[in-house]
N, C-alpha and C positions, 0 to 999 in steps of 0.2 A: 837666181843669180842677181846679186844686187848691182853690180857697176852696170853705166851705162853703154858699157861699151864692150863688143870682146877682147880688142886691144886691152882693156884696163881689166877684165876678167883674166886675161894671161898674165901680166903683170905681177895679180896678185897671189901666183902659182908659187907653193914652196914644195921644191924647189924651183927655183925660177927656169925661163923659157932657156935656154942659149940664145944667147944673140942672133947667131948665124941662123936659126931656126927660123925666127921670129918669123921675119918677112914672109918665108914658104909658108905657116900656116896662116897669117893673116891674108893672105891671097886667097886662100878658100873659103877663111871664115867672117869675113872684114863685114861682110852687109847679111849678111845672116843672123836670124835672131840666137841666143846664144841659151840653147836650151838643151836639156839631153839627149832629146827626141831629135833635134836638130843637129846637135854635135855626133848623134848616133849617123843619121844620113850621110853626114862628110867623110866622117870615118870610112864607112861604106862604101861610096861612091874611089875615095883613093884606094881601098883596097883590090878595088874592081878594077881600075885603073893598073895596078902594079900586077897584076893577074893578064892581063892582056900581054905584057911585054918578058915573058919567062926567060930567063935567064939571066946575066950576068950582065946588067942594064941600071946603068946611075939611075936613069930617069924612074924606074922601076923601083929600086933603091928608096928612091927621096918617098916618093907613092907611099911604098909600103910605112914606111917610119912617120908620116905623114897621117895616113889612116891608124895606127896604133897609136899618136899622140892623141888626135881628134876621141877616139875609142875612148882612151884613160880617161881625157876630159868628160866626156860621155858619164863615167863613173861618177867622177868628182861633182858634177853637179847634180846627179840622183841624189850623192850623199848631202848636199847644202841643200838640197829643196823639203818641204815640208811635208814630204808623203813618206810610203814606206819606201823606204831605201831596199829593203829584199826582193819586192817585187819588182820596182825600177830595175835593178839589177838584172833579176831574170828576164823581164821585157827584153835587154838589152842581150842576153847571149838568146833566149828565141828566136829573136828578128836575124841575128849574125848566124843562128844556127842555121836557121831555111835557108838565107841565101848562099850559107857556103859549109854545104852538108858532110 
């Protein structure tokens, strides 16, 4: 990821963020290095989070759409880094597969 920033790495998300979004994910991602490894962790950690509160729960809601956004990013920057993209890939359903079997 070449921006400095995650702020400017979502920015340059086509499609872009929604607005109303933005804020919620910059709250989790704002001082975190912005790598897939790491976007993989965030992902993870809201998943976990929306998992704890089952049922028919905004705050659960926001979590889960939250961790699937973090996820995709997860994707998007396997595919812009310079390794293999298939393996990245797989890394990433591995690690999601252990903890949520």
């Amino acid at each position: 990821m070449n921006p400095t920033s995650f702020e400017g790495w979502l920015k340059e998300r086509m499609p872009g963020v929604p607005a109303e979004f933005l804020p919620l994910l910059l709250l989790h991602g704002r001082t975190q290095a912005t790598t897939a490894e790491r976007l993989t962790a965030i992902g993870e950690e809201a998943i976990v989070r929306a998992l704890k509160r089952p049922g028919r729960d905004r705050e659960a809601a926001f979590a889960l759409l939250t961790g699937d956004a973090f996820l995709t990013y997860a994707c998007e920057a396997s595919a812009e880094d310079d390794g293999d993209v298939g393996e990245a890939l797989m890394g990433i359903i591995n690690r999601l597969g252990s903890i949520f079997p």
